[in-house]
MARTI-523155 format. One line per 5 residues: number of its first residue (from 1); their letters; for each residue x, z negated, y of N, C-alpha, C. Coordinates in nm, 4 decimals, padded with zeros to 6 digits, always signed. Example, Ala and Ser with C-alpha at 12.3 -4.5 7.8 and 13.67 -1.06 7.14 Angstrom:
// residues 2
1> as> +01.3190:-00.7800:-00.5690:+01.2300:-00.7800:-00.4500:+01.3200:-00.7800:-00.3300  +01.2850:-00.7080:-00.2250:+01.3670:-00.7140:-00.1060:+01.2900:-00.7870:+00.0030
This chain:
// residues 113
1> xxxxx> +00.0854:+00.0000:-00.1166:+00.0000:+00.0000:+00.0000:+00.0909:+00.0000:+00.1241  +00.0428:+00.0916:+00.2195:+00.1669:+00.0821:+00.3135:+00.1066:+00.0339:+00.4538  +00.1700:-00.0178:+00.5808:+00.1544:-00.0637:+00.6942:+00.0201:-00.0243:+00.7184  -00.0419:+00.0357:+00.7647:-00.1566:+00.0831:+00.8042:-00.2718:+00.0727:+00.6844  -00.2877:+00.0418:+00.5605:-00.3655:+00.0887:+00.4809:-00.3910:-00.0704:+00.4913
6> xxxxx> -00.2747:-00.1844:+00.5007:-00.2606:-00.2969:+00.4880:-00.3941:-00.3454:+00.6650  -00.3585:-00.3213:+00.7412:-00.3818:-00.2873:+00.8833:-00.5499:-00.2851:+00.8962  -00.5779:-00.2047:+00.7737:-00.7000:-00.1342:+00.7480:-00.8049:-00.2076:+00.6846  -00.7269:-00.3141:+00.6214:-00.7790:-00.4032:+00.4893:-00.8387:-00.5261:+00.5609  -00.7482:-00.5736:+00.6268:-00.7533:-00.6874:+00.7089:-00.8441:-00.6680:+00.8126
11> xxxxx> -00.8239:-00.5806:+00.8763:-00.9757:-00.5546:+00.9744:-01.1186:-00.5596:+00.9168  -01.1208:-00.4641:+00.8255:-01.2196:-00.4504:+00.7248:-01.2674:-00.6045:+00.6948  -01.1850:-00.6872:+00.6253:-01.2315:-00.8208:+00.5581:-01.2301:-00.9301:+00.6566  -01.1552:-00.8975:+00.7982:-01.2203:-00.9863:+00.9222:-01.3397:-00.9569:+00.9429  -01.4309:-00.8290:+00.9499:-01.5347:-00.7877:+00.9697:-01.6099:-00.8100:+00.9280
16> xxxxx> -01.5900:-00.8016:+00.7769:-01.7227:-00.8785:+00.6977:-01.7339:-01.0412:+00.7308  -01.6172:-01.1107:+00.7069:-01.6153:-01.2538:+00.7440:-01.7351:-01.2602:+00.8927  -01.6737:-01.2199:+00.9643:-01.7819:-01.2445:+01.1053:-01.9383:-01.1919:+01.0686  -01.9088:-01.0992:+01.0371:-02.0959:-01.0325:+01.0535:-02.1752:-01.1516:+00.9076  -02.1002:-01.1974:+00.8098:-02.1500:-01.2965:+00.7092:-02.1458:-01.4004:+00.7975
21> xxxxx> -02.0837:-01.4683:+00.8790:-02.1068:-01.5918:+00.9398:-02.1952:-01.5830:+01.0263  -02.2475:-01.4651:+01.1019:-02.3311:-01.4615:+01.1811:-02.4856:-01.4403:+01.1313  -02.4979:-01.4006:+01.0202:-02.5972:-01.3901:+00.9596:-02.6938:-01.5481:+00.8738  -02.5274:-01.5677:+00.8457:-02.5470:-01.7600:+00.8273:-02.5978:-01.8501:+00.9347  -02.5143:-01.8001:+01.0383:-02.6167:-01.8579:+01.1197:-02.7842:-01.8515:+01.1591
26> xxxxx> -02.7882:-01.7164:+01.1953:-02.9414:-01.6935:+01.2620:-03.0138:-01.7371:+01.1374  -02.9855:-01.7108:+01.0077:-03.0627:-01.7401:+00.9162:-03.1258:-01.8722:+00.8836  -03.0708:-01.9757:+00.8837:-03.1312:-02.0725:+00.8760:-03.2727:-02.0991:+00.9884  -03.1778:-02.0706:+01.1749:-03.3028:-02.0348:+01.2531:-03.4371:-01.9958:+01.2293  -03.4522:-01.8726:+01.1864:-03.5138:-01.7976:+01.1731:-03.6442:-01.8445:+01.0405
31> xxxxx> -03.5451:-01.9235:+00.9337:-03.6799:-01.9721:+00.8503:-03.7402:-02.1375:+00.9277  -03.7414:-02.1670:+01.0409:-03.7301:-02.2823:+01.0635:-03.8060:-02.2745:+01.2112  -03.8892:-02.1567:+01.1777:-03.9875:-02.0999:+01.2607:-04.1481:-02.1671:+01.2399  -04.2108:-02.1200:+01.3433:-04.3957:-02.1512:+01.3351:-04.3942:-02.0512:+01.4342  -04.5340:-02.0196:+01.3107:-04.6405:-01.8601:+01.4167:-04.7431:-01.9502:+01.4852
36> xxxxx> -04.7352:-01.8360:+01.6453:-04.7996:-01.9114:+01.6863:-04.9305:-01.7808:+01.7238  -04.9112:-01.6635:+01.7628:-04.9903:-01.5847:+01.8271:-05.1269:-01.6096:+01.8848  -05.0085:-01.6097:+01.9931:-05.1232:-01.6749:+02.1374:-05.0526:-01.5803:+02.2556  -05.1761:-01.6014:+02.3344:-05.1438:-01.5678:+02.4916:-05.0369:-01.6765:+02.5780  -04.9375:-01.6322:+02.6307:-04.8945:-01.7390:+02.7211:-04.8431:-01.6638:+02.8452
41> xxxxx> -04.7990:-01.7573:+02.9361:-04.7572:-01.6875:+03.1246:-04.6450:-01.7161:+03.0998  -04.5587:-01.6868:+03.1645:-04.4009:-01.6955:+03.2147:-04.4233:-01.7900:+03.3351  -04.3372:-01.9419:+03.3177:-04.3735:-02.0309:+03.4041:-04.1977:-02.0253:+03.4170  -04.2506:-02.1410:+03.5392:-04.0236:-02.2260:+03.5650:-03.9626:-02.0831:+03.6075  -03.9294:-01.9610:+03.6629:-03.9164:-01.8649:+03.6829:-03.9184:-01.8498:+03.8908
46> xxxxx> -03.8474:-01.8336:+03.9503:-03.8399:-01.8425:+04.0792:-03.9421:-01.6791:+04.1062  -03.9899:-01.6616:+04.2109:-04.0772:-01.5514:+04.2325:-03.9952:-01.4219:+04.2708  -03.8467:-01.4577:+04.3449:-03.7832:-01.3372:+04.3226:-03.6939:-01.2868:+04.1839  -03.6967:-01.3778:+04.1062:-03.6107:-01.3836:+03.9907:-03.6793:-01.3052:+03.9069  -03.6709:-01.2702:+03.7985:-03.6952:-01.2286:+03.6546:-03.6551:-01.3629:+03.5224
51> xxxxx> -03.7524:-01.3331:+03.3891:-03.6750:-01.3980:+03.2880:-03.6464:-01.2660:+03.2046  -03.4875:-01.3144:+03.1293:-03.4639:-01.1891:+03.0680:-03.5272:-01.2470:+02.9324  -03.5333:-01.1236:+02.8671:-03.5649:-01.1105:+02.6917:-03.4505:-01.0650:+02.6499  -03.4414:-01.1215:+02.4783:-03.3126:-01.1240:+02.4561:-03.3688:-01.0578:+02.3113  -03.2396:-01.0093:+02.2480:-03.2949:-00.9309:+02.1588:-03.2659:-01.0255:+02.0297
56> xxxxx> -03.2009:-01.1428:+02.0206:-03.1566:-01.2389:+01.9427:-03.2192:-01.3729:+02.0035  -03.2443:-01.4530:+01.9337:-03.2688:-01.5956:+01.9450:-03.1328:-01.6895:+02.0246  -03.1308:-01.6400:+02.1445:-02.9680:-01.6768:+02.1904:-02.9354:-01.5994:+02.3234  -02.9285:-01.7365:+02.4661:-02.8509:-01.7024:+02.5772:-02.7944:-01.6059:+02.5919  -02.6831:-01.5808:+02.4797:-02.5625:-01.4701:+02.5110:-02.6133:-01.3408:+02.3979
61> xxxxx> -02.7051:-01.3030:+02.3648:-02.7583:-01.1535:+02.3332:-02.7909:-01.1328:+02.3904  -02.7955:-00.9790:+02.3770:-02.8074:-00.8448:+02.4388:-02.9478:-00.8241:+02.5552  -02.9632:-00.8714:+02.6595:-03.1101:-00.8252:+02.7183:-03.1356:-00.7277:+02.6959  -03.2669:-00.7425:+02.6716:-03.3468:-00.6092:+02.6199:-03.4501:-00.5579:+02.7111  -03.5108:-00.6724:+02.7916:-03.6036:-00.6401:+02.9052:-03.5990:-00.7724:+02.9732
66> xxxxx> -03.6947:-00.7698:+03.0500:-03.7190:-00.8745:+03.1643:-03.8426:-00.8835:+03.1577  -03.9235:-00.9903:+03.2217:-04.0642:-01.0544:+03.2623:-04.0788:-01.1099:+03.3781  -04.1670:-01.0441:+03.4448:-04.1874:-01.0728:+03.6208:-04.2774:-01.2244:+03.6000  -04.2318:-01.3464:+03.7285:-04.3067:-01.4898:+03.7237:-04.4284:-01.4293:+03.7014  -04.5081:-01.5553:+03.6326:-04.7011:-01.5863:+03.6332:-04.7191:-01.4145:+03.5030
71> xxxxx> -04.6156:-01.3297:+03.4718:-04.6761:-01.2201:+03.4117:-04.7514:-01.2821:+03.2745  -04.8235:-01.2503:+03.1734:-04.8772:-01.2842:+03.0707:-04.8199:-01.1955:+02.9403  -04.7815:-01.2379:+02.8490:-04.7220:-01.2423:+02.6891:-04.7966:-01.2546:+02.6086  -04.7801:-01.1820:+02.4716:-04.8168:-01.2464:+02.3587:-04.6877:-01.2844:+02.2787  -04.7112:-01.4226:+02.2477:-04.6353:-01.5170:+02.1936:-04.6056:-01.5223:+02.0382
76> xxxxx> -04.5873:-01.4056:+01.9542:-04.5609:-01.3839:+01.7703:-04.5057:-01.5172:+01.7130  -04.4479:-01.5680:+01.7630:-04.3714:-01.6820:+01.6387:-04.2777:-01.7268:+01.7260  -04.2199:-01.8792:+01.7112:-04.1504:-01.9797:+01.7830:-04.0104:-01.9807:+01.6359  -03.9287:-02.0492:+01.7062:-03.8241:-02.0821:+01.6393:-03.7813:-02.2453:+01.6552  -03.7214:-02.3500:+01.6081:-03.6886:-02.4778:+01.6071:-03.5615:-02.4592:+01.6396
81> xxxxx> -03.4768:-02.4768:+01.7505:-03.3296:-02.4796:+01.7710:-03.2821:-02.5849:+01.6068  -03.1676:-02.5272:+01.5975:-03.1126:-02.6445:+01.4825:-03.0503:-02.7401:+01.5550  -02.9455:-02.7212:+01.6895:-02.8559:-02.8112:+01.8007:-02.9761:-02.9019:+01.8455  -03.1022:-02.9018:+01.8269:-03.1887:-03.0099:+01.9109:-03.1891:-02.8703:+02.0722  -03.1509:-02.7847:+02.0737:-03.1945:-02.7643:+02.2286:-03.3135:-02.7068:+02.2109
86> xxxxx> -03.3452:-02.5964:+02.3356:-03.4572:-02.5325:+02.3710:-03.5042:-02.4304:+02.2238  -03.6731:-02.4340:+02.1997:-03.7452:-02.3850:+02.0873:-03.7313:-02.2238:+02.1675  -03.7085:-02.1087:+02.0582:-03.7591:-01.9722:+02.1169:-03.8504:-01.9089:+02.0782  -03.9000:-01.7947:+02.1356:-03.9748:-01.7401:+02.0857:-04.0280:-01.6126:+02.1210  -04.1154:-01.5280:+02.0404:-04.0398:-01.3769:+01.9754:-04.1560:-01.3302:+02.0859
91> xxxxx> -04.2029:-01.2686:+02.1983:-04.2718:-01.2377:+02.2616:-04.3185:-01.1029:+02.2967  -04.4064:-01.0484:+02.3492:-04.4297:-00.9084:+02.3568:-04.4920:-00.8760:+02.4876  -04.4591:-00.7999:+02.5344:-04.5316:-00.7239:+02.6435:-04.5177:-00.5913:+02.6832  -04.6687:-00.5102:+02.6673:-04.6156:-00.3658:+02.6565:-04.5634:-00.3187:+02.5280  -04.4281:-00.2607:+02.6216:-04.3434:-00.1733:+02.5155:-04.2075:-00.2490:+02.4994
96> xxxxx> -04.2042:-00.3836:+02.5415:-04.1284:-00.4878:+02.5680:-04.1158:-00.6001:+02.4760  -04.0444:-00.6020:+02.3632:-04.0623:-00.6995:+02.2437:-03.9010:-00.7497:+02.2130  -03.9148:-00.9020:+02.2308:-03.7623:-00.9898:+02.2575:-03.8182:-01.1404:+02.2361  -03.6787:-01.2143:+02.2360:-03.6874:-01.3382:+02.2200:-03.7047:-01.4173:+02.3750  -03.7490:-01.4948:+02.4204:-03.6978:-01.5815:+02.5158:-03.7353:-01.7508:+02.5174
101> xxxxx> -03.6770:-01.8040:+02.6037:-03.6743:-01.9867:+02.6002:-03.8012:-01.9969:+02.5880  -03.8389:-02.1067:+02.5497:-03.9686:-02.1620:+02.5539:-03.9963:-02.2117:+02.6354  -03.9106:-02.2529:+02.7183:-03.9337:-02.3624:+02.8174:-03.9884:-02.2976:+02.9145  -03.9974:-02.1786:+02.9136:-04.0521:-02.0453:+03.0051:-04.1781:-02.0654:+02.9651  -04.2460:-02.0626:+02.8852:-04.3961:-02.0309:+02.8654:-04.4913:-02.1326:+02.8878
106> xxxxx> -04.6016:-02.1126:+02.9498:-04.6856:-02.2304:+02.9393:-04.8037:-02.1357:+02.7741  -04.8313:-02.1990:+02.7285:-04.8964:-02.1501:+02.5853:-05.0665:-02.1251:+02.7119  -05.1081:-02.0718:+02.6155:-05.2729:-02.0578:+02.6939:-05.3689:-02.0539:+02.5593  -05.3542:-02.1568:+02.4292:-05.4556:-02.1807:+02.3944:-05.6294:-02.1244:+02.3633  -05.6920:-02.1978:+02.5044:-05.7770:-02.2582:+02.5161:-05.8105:-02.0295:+02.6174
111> xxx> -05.7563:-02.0120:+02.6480:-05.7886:-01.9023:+02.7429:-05.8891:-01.8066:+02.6932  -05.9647:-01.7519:+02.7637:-06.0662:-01.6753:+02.7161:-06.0106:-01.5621:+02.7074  -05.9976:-01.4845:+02.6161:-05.9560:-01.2983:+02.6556:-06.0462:-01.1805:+02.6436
């Protein structure tokens, strides 16, 4: 096996290592969920600001879209942080389908539609 083939190997089997640890992670997340499908608003949100949607259960993924304050969601399924922080959850609007904080939503229950 020569320099480069060696080069080749090692990248390769760093690669899998990461994309398997990352999968370890979200996975547990992800079964450690409750459906909720409901209507909810985008609250806590300043009026010139946006909240982003994320395409992962997680701060640092990829935005995928945004949600203007007071706009209205449907709310698919919540997630349980495992760290104890903020619950997420899988939301939709439009043509607009992502994760964001919970702490963003007021739920609307009780709302007539």
């Amino acid at each position: 096996m020569n320099r480069h083939q060696e080069k080749l190997l090692i990248a390769t089997l760093a690669g899998l290592v990461i994309a398997g640890a990352a999968s370890f992670a979200i996975q547990p997340a992800l079964a450690a969920g409750y459906q909720v499908d409901s209507p909810a608003q985008i609250t806590g949100v300043k009026k010139w600001d946006t909240l982003n949607v994320r395409l992962w259960p997680a701060s640092y993924s990829q935005k995928v879209g945004e949600f203007e304050p007071k706009s209205s969601v449907w709310v698919e399924r919540c997630i349980v942080s495992p760290q104890g922080g903020s619950d997420w959850c899988l939301v939709q609007q439009h043509y607009v389908e992502g994760w964001v904080n919970a702490s963003f939503l007021e739920f609307a229950y009780d709302w007539d539609i």
